[in-house]
C-alpha positions as CSV (number, residue, x, y, z in Angstrom):
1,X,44.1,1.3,-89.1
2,X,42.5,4.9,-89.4
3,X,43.8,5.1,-93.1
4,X,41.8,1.8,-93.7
5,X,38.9,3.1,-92.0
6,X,38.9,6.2,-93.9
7,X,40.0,5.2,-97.3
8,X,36.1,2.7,-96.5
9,X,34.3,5.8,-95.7
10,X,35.5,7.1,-99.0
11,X,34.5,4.1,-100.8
12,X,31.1,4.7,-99.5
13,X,30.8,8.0,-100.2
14,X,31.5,7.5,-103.6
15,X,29.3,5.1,-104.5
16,X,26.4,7.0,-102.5
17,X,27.4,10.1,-104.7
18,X,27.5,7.9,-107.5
19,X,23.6,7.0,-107.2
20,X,22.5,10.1,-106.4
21,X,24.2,11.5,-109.6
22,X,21.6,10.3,-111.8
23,X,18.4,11.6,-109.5
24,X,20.2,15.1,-109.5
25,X,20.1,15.0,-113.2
26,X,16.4,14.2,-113.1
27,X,15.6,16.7,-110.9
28,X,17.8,19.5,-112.6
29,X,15.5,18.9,-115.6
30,X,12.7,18.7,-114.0
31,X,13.4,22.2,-112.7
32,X,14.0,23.4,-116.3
33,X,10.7,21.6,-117.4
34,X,8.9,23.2,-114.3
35,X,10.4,26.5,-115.4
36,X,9.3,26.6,-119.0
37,X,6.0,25.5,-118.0
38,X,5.9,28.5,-115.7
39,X,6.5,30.9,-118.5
40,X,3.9,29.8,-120.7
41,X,1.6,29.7,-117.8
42,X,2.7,33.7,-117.2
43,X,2.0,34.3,-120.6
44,X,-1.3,32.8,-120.8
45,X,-2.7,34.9,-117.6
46,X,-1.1,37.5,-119.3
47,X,-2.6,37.5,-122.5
48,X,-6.1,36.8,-121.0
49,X,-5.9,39.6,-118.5
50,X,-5.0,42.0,-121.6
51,X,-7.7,40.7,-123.6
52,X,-9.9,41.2,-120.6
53,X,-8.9,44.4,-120.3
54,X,-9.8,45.3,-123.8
55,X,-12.9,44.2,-123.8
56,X,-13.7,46.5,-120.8
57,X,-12.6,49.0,-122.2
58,X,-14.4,48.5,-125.0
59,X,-18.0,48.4,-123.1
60,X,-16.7,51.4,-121.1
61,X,-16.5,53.4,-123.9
62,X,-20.1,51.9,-125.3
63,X,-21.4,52.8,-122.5
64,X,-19.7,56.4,-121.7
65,X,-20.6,57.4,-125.9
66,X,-23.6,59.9,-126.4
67,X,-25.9,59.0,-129.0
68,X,-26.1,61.4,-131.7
69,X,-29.3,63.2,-133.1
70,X,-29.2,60.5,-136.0
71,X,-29.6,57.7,-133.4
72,X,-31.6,59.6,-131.5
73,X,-34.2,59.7,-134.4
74,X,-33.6,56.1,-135.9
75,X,-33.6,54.2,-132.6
C-alpha cells in the first residue's frame, strides 16, 4: 500500500515538474534578456558621464586660460 502511495506521489511530482519546465525556460531567458539590457544601459550612463566629463573639462580650461596681449587688444 505505501509503494502505491508513493509510486502516486511520484506521478504527481512529475507532472508538476513537467509544467513548470516550460516557465523555467521563460524565466531563464528572461534573465538573459534582463542582463543584456543591463549592459547597454551601463554603457549608455557610461558614455554620457564621459562625454559629460569632457565637456567640463573643456569649459574648465576656457575658463582657467589667460587671454593673451592679442586678445587683449582685439576684444
Amino acid at each position: 500500500m505505501a509503494a502505491l502511495g508513493l509510486a502516486d506521489e511520484l506521478s504527481e511530482m512529475k507532472e508538476k515538474l513537467q509544467r513548470l519546465e516550460p516557465e523555467l525556460a521563460m524565466l531563464q531567458d528572461a534573465s538573459v534578456v534582463s542582463g543584456d539590457r543591463a549592459q547597454a544601459t551601463e554603457a549608455a550612463v557610461v558614455a554620457a558621464l564621459n562625454a559629460a566629463a569632457e565637456r567640463i573639462e573643456n569649459l574648465t580650461r576656457g575658463l582657467n586660460r589667460t587671454p593673451t596681449d592679442d586678445e587683449l587688444l582685439t576684444g
